[in-house]
Phi, psi and omega in degrees: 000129179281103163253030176272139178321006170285278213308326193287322179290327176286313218275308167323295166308359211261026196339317195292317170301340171294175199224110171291314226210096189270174187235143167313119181093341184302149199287128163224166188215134193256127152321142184262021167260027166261010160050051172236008167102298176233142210210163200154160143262165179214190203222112190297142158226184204287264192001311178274027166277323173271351188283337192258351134350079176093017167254152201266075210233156186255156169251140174242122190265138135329141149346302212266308166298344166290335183280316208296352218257282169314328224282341187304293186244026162221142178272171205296334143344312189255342162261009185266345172292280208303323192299280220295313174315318196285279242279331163249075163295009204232321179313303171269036189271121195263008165301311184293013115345290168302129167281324159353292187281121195241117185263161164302009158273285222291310217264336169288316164350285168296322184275344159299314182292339165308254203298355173240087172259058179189203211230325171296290186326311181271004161272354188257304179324339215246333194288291212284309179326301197283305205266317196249023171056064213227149092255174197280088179247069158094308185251320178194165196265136178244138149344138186287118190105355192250334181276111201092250212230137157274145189263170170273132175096025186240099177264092206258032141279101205312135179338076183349109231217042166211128187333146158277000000 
């Protein structure tokens, strides 16, 4: 199970994967300005339910739970496609023929393998990808279309949050 400070940073930001309400084994990891005494990742159990009361804690998913995510819209077939498109988007890439040539499949490519080191890490990429349309760059997760140059028909301006 991945507890690196990548993987604690990928997850933190991941607002849509969090847990209000953790379960016996799930992984979390407490910060230490959550000022509870102990910091750290753990491993949940029943016992640590009045202690985790008001605490500012990251949920770290498991493998399984992530795969358990897709499984609502994808069969097993198809997330195991998605899992290998996300990590080689340059494999069907009809471009990649030319050695030359580095297409925007190749360079998303490198930079996912950069940037997934694990196995939780590239199931969480394949998460944000598929279901909330999110990727990573480096720092934090963004709209598909928001990094660098807007795509058309993308709008990376926050939700307007006041009555009509």
């Amino acid at each position: 199970m991945d507890t690196t400070i990548q993987y604690i940073n990928k997850c933190q930001g991941a607002k849509e994967i969090q847990k209000k309400q953790l379960s016996t084994g799930d992984f979390f990891y407490i910060p230490p300005y959550a000022n509870c005494g102990t910091t750290g990742s753990l491993i949940y159990t029943d016992d640590m339910k009045e202690d985790l009361i008001g605490v500012d804690f990251v949920f770290l998913p498991r493998q399984d739970q992530l795969q358990e995510k897709l499984k609502e819209s994808h069969s097993m077939g198809a997330m195991i496609q998605d899992l290998y498109w996300f990590y080689d988007p340059e494999h069907f890439c009809p471009e990649t023929d030319d050695e030359y040539r580095i297409c925007t499949c190749k360079q998303k490519g490198i930079e996912r393998r950069t940037r997934f080191c694990s196995i939780e890490q590239l199931w969480l990429g394949v998460v944000m990808d598929e279901i909330y349309k999110k990727e990573w760059d480096g720092f934090e997760w963004f709209s598909k279309g928001c990094a660098g140059t807007l795509q058309p028909g993308i709008s990376c301006a926050p939700e307007s949050t006041s009555p009509q």
